[in-house]
FIDREN-735802 format. One line per 8 residues: their letters; for each residue x negated, y, z negated of N, C-alpha, C. Coordinates in Angstrom, 2 decimals, padded with zeros to 5 digits. Each point is the difference from the previous one (the first is absolute). Layout:
<recs>
A> X Y Z X Y Z X Y Z  ... $
</recs>
This chain:
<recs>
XXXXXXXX> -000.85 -001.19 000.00 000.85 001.19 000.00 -000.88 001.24 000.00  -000.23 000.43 001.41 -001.38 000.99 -000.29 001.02 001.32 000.28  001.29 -000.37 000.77 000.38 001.71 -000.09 001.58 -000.13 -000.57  -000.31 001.05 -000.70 001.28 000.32 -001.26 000.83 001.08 -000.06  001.00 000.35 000.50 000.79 001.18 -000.31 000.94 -000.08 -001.44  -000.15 001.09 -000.40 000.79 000.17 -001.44 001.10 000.64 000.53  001.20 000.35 -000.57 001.11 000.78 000.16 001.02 000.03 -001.37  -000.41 001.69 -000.45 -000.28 000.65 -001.14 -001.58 -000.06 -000.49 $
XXXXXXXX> 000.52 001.44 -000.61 -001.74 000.55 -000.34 000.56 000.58 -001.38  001.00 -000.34 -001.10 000.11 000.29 -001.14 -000.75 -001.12 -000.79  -000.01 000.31 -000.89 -001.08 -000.86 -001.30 -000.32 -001.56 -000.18  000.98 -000.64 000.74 -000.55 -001.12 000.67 -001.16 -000.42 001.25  001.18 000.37 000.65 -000.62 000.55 001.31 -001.84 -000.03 000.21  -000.12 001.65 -000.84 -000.87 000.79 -000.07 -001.52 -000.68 -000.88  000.52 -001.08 -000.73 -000.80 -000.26 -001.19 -000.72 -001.14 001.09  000.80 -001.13 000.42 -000.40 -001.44 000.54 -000.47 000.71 001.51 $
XXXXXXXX> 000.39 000.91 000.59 -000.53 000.81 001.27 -001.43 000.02 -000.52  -000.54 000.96 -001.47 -001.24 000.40 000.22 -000.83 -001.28 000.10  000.45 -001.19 -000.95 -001.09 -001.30 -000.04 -000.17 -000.02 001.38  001.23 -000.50 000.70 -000.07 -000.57 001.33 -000.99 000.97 001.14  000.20 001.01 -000.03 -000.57 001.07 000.78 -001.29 -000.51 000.26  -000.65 -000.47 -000.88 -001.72 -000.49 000.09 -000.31 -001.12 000.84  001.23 -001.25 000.04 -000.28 -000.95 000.57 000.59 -000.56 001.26  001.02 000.67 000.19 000.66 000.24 001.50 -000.03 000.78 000.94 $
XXXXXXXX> 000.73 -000.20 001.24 000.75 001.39 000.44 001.49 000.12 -000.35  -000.11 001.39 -001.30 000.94 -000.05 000.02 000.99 001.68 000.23  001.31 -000.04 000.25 000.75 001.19 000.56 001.02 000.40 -000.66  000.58 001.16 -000.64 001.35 -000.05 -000.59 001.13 000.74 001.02  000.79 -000.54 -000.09 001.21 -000.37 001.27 000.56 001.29 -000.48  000.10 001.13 000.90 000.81 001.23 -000.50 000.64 000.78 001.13  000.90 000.92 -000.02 000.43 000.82 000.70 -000.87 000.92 000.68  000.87 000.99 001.09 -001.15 001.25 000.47 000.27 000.97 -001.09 $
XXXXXXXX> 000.68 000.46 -001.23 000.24 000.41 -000.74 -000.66 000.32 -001.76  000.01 -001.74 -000.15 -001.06 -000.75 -001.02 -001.25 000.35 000.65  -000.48 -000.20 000.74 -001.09 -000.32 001.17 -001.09 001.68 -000.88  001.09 000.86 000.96 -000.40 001.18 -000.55 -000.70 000.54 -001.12  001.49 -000.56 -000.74 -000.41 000.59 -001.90 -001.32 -000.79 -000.35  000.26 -001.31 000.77 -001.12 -000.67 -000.73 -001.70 000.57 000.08  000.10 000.38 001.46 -001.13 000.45 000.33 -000.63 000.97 -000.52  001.31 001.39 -000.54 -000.48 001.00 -000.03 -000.48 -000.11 -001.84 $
XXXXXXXX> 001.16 -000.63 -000.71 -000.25 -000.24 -001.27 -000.85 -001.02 -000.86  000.25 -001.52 000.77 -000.63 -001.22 -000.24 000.68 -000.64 -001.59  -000.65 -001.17 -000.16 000.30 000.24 -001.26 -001.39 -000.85 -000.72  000.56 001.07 -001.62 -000.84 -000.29 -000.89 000.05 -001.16 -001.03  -001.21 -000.87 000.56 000.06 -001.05 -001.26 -000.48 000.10 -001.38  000.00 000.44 -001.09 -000.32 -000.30 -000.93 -001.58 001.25 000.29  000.53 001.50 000.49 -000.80 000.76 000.44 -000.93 000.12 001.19  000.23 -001.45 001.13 -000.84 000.17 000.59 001.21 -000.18 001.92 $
XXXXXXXX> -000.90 001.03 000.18 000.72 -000.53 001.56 000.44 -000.74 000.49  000.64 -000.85 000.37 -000.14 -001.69 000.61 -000.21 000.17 001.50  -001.14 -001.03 000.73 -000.03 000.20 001.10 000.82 -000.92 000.64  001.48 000.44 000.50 000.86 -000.78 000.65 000.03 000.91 001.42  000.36 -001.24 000.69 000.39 -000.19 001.43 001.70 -000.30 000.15  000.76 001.96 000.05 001.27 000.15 000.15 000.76 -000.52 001.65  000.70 -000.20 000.76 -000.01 -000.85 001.16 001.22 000.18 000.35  000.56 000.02 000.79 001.53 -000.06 000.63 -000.06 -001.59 000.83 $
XXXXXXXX> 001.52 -000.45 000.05 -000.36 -001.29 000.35 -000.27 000.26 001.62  -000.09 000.90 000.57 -000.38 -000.37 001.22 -002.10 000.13 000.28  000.02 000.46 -001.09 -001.46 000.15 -000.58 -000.33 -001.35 000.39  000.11 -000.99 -001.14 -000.07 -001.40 -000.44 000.22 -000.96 001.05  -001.03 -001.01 -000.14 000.48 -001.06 000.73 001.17 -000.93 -000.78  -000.74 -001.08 -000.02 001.10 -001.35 -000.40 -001.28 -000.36 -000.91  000.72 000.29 -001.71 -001.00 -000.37 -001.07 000.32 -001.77 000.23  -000.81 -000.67 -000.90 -000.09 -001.36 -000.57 000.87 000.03 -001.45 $
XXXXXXXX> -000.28 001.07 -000.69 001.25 000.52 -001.69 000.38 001.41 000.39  001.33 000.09 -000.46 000.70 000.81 -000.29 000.41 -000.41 -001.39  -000.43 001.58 -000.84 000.20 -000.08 -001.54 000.89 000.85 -000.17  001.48 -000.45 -000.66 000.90 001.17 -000.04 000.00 000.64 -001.54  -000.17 001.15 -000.11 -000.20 000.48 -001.51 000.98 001.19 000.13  001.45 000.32 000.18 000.47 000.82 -000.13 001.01 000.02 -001.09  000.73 000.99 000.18 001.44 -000.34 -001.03 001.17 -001.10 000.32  000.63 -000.07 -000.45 000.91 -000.67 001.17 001.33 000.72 000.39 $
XXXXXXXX> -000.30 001.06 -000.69 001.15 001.23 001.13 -000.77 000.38 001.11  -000.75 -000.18 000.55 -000.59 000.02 001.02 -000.58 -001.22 000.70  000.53 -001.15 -000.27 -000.37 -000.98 001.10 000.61 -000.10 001.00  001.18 000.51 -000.15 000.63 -000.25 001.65 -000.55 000.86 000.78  -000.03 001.35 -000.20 -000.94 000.62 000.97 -001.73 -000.08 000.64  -000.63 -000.89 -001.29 -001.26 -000.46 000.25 000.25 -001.03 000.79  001.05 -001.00 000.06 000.01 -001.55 001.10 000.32 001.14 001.43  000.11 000.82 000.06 000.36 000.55 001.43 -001.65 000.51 000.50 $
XXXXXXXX> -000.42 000.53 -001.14 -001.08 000.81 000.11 -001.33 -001.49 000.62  000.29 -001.11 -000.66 -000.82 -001.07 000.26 000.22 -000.97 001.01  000.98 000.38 000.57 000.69 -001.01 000.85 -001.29 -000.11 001.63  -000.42 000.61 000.41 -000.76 000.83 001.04 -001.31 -001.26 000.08  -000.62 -000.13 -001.22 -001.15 -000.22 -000.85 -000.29 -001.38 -000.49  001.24 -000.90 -000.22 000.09 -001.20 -000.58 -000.04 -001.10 001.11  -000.59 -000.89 000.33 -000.28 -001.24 001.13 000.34 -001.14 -000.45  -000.45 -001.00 000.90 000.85 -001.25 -000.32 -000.98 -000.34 -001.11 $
XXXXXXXX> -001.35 000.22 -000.53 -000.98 -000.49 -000.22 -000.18 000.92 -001.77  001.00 001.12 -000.01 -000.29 000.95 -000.70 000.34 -000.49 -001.44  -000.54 000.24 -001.52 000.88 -000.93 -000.78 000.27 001.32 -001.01  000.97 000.18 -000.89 000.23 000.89 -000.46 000.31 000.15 -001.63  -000.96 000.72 -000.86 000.54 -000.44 -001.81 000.83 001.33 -000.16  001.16 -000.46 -000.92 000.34 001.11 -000.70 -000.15 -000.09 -001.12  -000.13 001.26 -000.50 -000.58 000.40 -001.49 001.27 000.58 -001.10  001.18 000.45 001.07 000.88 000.91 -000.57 000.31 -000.65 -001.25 $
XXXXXXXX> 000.89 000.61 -000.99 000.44 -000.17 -000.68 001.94 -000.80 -000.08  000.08 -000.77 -000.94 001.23 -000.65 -000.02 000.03 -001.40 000.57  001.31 -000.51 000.47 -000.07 -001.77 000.68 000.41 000.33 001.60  000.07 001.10 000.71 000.41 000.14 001.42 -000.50 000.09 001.07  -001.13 000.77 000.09 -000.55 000.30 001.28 -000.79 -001.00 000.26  -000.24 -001.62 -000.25 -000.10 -000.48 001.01 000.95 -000.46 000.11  001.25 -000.04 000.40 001.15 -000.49 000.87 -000.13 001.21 000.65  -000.08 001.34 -000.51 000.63 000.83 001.12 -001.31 000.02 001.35 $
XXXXXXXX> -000.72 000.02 -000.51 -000.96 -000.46 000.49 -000.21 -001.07 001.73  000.61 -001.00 -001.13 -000.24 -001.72 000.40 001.37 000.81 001.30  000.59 000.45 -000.19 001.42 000.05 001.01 -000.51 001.13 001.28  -001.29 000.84 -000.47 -000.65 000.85 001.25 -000.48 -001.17 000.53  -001.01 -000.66 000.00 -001.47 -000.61 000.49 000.36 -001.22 -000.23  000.70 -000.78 -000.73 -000.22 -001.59 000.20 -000.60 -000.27 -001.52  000.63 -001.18 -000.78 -000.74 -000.41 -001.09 -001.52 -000.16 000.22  -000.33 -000.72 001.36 -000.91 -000.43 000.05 -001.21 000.72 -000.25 $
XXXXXXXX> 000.48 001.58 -000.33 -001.25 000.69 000.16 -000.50 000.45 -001.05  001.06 000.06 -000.95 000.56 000.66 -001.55 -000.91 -001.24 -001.26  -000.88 000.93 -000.64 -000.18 -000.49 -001.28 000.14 000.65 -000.97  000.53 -000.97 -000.95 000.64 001.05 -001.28 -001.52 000.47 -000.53  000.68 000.99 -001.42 -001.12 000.71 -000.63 000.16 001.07 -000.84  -000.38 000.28 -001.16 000.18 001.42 -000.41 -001.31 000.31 -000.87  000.27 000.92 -000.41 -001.66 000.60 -001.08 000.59 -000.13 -001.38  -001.09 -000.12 -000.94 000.58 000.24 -001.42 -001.28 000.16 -000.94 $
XXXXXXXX> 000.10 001.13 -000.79 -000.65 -000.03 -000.96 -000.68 001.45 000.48  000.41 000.40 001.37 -001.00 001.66 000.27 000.94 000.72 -000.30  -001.15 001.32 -000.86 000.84 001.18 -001.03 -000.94 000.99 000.77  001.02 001.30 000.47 -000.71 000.85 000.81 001.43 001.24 -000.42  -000.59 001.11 000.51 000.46 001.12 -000.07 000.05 000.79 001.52  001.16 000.14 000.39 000.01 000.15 001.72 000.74 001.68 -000.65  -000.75 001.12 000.32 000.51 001.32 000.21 -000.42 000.73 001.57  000.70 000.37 000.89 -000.20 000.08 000.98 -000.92 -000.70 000.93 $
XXXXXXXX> -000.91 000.54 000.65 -001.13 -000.69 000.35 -000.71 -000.63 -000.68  -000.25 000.32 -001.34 -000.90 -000.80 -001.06 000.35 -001.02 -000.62  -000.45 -001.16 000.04 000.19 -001.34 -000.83 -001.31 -000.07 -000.89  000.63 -000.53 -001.36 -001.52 000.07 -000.90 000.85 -002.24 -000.59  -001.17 -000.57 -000.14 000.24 -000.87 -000.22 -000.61 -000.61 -001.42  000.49 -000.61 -000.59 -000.58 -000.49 -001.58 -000.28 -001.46 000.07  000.35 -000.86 000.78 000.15 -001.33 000.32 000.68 -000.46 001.30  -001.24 -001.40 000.65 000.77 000.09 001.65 001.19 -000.93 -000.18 $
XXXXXXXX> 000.04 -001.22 -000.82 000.91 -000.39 -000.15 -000.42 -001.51 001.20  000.50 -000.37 000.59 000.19 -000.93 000.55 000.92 -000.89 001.09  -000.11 -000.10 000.95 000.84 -000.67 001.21 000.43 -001.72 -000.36  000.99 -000.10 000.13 000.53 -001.19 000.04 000.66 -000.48 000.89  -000.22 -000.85 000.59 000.62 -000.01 001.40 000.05 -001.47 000.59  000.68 -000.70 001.13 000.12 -001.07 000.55 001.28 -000.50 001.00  -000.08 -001.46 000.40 000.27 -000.02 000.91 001.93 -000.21 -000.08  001.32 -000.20 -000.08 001.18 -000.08 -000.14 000.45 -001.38 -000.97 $
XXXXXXXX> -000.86 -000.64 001.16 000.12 -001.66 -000.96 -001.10 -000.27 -000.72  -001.16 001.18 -000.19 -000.79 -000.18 -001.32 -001.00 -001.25 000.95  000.13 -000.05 001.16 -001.68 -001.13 000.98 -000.91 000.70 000.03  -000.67 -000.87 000.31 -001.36 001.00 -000.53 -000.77 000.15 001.42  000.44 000.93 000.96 -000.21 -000.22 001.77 -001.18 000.98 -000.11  -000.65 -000.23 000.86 -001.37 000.70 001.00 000.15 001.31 -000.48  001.05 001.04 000.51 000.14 001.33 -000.54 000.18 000.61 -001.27  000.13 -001.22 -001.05 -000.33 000.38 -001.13 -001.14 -000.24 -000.21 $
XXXXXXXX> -001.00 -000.90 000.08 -000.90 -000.19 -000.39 -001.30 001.30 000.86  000.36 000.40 001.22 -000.54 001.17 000.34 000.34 001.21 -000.48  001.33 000.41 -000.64 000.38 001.08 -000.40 -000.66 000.10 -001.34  -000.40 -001.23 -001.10 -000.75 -000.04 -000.95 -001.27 000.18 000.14  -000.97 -000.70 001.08 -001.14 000.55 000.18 000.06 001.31 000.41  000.85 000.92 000.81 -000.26 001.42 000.11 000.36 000.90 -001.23  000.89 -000.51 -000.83 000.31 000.91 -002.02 -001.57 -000.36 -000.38  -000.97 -001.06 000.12 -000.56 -000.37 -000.91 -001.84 001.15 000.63 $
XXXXXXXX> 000.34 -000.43 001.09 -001.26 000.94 000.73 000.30 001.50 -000.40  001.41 000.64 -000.33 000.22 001.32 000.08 -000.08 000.33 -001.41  -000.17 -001.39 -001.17 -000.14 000.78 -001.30 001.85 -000.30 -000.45  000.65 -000.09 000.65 001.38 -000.38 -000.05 000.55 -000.61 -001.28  -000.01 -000.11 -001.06 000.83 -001.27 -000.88 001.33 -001.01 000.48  000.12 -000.81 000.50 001.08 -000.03 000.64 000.28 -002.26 -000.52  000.83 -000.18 000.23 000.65 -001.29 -000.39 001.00 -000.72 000.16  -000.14 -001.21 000.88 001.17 -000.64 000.10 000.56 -000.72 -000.33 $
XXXXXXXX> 001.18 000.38 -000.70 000.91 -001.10 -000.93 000.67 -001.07 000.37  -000.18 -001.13 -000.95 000.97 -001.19 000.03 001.29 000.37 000.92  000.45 001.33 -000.29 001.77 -000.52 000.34 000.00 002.20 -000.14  -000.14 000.06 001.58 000.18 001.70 000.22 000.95 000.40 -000.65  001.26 -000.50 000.44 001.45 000.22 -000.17 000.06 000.23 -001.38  -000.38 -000.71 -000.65 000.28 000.01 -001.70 -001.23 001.12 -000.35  -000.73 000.56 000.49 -001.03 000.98 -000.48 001.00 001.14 000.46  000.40 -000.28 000.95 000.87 001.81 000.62 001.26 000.57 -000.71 $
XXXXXXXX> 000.31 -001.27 -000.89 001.24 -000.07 -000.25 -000.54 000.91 -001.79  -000.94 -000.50 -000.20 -001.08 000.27 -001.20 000.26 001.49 -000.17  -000.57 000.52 001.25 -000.81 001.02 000.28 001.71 000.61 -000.26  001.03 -000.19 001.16 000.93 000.84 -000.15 000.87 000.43 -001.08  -000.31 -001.22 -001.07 000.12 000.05 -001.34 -000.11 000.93 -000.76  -001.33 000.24 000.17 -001.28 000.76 -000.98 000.56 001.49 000.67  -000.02 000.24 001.45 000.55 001.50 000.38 001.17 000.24 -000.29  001.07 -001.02 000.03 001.46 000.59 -000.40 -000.14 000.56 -001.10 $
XXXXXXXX> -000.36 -000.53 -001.12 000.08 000.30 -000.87 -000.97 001.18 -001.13  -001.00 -000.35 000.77 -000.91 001.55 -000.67 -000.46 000.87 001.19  000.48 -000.04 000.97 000.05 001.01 000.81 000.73 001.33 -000.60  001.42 -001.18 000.65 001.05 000.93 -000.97 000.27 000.69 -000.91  -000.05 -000.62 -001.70 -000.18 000.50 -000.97 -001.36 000.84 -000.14  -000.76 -000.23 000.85 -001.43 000.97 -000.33 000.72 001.49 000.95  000.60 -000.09 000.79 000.55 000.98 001.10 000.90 000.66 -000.90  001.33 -000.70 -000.41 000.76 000.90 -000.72 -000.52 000.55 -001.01 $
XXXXXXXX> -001.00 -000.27 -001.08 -000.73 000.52 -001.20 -001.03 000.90 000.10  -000.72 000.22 001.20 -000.92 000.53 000.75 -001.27 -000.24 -001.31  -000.20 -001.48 000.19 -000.71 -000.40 -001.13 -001.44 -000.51 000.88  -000.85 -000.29 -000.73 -001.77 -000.49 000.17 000.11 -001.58 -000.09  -000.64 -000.56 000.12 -000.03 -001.71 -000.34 000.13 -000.32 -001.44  -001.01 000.84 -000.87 -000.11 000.15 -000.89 001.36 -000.25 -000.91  000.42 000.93 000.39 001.57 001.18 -000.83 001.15 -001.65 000.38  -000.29 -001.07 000.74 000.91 -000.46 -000.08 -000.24 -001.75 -000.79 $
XXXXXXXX> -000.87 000.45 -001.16 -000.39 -000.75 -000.71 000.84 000.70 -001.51  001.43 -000.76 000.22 000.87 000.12 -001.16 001.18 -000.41 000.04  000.26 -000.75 -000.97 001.17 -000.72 -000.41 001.18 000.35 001.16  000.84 001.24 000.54 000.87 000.40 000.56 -000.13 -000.71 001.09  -000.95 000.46 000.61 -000.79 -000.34 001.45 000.22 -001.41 000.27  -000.66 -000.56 -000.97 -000.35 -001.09 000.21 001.80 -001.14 000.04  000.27 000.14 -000.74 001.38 -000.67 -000.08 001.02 000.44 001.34  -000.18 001.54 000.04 000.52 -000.04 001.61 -000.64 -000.61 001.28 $
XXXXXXXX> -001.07 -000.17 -000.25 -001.05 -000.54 001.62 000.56 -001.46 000.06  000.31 -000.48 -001.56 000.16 -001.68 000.02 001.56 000.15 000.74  000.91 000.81 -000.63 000.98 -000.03 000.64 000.20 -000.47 001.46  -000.83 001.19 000.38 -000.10 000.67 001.71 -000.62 -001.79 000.30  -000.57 -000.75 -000.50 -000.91 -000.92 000.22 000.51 -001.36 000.11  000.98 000.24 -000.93 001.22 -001.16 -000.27 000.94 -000.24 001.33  000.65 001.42 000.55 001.00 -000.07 000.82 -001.26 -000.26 001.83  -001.34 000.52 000.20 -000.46 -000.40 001.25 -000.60 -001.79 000.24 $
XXXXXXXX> -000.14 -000.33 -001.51 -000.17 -001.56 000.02 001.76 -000.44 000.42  000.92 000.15 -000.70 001.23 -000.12 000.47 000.13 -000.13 001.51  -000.08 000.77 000.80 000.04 000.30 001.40 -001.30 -000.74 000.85  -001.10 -000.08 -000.57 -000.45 -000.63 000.41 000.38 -001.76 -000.01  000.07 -000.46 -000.86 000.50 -001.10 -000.04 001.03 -000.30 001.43  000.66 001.04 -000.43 000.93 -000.29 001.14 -000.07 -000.02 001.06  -001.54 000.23 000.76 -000.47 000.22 000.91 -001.06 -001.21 000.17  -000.68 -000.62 -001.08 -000.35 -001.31 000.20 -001.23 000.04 -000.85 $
XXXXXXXX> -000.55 000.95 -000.10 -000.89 000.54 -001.14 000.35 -000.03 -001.70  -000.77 -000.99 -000.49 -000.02 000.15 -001.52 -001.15 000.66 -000.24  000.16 001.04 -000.40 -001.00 001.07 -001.36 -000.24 -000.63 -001.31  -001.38 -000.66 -000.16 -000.01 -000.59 -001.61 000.14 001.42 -001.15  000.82 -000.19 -000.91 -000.24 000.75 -000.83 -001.18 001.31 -000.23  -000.64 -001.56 -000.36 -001.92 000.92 -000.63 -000.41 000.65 001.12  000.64 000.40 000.76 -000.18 001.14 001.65 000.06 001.03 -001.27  001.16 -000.06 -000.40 000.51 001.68 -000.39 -000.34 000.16 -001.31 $
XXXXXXXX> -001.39 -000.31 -000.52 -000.09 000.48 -001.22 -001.86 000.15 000.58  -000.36 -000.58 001.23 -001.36 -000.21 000.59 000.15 001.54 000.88  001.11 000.28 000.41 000.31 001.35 000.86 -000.13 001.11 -000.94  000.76 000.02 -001.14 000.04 001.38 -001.46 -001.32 -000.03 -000.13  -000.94 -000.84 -000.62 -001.21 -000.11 -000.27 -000.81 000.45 001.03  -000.09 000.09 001.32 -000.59 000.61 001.02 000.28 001.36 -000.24  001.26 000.03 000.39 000.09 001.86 000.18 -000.20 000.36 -001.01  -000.04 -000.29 -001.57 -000.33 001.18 -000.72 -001.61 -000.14 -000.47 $
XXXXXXXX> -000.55 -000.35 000.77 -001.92 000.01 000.04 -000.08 000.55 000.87  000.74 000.58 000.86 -000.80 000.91 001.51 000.08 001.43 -000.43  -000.28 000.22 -001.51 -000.24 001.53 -000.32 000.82 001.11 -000.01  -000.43 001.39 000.76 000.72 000.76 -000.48 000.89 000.77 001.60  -000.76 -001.21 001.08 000.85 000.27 001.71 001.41 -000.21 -000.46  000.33 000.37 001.08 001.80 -000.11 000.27 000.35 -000.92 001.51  000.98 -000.60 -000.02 000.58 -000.77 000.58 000.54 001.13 001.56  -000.10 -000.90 001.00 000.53 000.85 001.39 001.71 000.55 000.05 $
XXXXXXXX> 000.03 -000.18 -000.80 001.49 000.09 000.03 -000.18 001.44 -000.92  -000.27 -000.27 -000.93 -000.29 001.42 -001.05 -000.42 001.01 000.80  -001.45 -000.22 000.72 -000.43 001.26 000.83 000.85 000.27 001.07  000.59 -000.54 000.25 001.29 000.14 001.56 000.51 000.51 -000.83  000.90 -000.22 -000.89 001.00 001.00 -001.06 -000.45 001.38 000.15  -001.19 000.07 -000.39 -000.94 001.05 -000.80 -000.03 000.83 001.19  -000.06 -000.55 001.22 -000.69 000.87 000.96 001.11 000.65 000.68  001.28 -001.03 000.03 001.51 000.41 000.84 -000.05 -000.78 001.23 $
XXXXXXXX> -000.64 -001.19 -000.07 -000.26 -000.44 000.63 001.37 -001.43 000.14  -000.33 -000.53 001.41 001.24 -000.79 -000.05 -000.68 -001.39 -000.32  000.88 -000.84 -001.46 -000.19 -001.16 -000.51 000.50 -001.27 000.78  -001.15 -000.63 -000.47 000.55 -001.75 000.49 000.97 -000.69 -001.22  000.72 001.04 -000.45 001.42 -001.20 -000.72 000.90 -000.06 000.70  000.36 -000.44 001.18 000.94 -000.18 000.82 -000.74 -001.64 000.35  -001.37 -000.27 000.11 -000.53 -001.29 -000.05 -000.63 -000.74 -001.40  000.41 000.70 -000.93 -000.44 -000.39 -001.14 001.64 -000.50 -001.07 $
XXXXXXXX> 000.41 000.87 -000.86 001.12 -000.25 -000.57 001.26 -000.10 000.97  -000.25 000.77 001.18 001.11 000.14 001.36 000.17 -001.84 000.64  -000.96 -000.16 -000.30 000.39 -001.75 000.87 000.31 -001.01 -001.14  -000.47 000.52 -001.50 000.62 -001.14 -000.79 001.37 -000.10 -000.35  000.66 001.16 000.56 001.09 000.81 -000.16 000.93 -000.87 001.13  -000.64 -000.28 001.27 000.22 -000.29 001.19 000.19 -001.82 -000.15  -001.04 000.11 -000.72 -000.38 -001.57 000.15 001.35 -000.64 -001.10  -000.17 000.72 -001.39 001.60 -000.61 -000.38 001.54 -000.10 000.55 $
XXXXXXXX> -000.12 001.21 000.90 001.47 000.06 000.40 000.00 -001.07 000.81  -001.24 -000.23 001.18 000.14 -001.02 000.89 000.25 -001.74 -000.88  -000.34 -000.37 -001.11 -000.13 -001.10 -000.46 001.11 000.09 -001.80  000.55 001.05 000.43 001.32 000.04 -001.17 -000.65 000.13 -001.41  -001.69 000.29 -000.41 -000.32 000.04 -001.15 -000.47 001.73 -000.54  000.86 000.31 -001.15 -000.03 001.58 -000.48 -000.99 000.19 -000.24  -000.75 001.63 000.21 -000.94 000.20 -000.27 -000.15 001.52 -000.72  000.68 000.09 -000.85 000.41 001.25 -000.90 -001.06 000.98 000.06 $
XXXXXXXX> -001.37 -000.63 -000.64 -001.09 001.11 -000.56 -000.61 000.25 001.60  -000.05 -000.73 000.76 -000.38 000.62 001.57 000.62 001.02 000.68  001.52 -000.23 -000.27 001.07 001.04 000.86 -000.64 001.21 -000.63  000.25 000.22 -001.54 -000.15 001.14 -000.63 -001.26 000.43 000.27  -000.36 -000.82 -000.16 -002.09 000.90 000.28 000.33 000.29 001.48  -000.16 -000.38 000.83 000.40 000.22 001.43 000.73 001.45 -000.11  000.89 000.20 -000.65 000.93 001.62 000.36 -000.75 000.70 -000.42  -000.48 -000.43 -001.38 -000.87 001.12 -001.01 -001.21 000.65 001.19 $
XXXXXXXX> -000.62 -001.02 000.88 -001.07 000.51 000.97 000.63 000.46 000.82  000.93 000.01 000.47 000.88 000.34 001.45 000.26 002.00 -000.68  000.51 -000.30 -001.08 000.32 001.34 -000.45 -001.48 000.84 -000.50  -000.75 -000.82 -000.43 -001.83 000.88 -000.29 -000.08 000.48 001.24  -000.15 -000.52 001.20 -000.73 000.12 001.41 000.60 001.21 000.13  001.71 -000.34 -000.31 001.03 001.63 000.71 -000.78 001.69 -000.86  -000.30 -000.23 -001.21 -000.29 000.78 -000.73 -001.25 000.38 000.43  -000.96 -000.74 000.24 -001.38 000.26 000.07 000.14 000.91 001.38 $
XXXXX> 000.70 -000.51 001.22 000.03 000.50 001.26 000.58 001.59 -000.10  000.84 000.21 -001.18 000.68 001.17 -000.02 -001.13 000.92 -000.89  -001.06 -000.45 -000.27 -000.69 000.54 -001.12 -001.17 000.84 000.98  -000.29 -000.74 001.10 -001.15 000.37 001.36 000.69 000.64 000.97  001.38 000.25 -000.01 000.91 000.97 001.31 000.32 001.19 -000.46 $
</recs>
């Protein structure tokens, strides 16, 4: 996998871009617009320039990876933006956040091209152009049915040459399901509280996250996924050691920026109605953010 396009250049993106930058060719997939800002502004890693290669897809050939690191209110317009760019040969990780974009994904391009994946454990501070990072955190990633094919085992030798932390689990599905766990629930409550990692090391917190934790094992189940327990007491114990950062959801709050709880508490919300099981403390957290976002937006107009 010697040539790599990323698509998104926020704190994911931006972080696994700089490793990679050294050992590929690699390009970030952008507009004539992005293109611009990027050029004229760039962005700052952790104070230092990053030397990226900004690109329009008619720029680009036909990478070997496509790394998707965006939001996922913006993936449908990025699968248009990538469509140009992707070959029969092309294979593609997403990083986003939640259990969706690879179906939405898998329904542009073909399963065949789609490997699951997300990051966990990187704490960064994204204010405009500047990202400052405290920890990279780590890629987890693999193949649908968890085989262990050729393109994983090359996509691991290219994390491992780039400095990458990265790992492939027994059983993806049940790591994503992990992961979406761990964000429903202290995303959220870190978003509505406009709290630190720290600050959510206390009794309140904690009994609501189990809540929030109780009803996405619920739904998952119902989806074919069992969540062991000791997930959600191995998840509290993570986030409140990552210091005194804040969660992406908090700084999106913070900034007026538009949140991923429409894929976070919004689908567990989704996922009960579809399978007849209530999900009380989701709905409510869900409005409580729906109504922060309205406030915050009226606070920057």
């Amino acid at each position: 996998m010697k040539n790599v396009v990323i698509v998104g250049a926020g704190a994911v993106g931006a972080l696994y871009g700089q490793r990679l930058n050294s050992v590929c060719s690699l390009s970030f997939l952008v507009d004539e617009k992005r293109k611009e800002r990027y050029l004229r502004d760039g962005i700052i890693i952790n104070g230092v320039l990053a030397p990226f290669t900004y690109a329009c897809a008619d720029e680009i050939g036909v990478p070997d990876l496509v790394i998707v690191a965006t939001k996922n209110h913006h993936l449908e317009a990025v699968i248009e933006e990538m469509r140009p760019i992707v070959g029969p040969a092309t294979t593609i990780l997403t990083l986003l956040n939640g259990i969706e974009s690879e179906g939405v994904l898998a329904e542009a391009f073909g399963w065949e091209k789609i490997l699951h994946g997300f990051a966990i454990g990187l704490n960064s501070t994204h204010v405009g152009n500047r990202i400052e990072f405290t920890a990279e955190g780590r890629i987890v990633f693999g193949e649908r049915d968890n085989s262990p094919t050729d393109r994983v085992a090359r996509l691991s030798e290219l994390f491992a040459s780039a400095g990458i932390d990265a790992v492939v689990p027994r059983d993806i599905r049940l790591m994503q399901w992990n992961k979406f766990m761990l964000n429903t629930a202290y995303n959220t409550i870190s978003g509505l509280l406009s709290a630190t990692y720290e600050q959510l090391d206390q009794k309140a917190v904690k009994e609501l996250a189990y809540g929030v934790c109780a009803e996405v094992q619920a739904v998952a189940l119902a989806e074919g996924v069992t969540i062991p327990d000791s997930f959600v007491e191995e998840n509290h114990n993570l986030v409140i050691t990552l210091s005194d950062g804040k969660t992406s959801m908090c700084q999106d709050l913070e900034a007026g920026r538009v949140t991923e709880n429409e894929w976070f508490a919004g689908s567990v919300v989704a996922l009960g109605e579809k399978h007849g099981i209530p999900t009380p403390i989701c709905q409510t957290l869900s409005l409580l953010v729906q109504a922060k976002e309205a406030i915050s937006f009226m606070a920057l107009t």
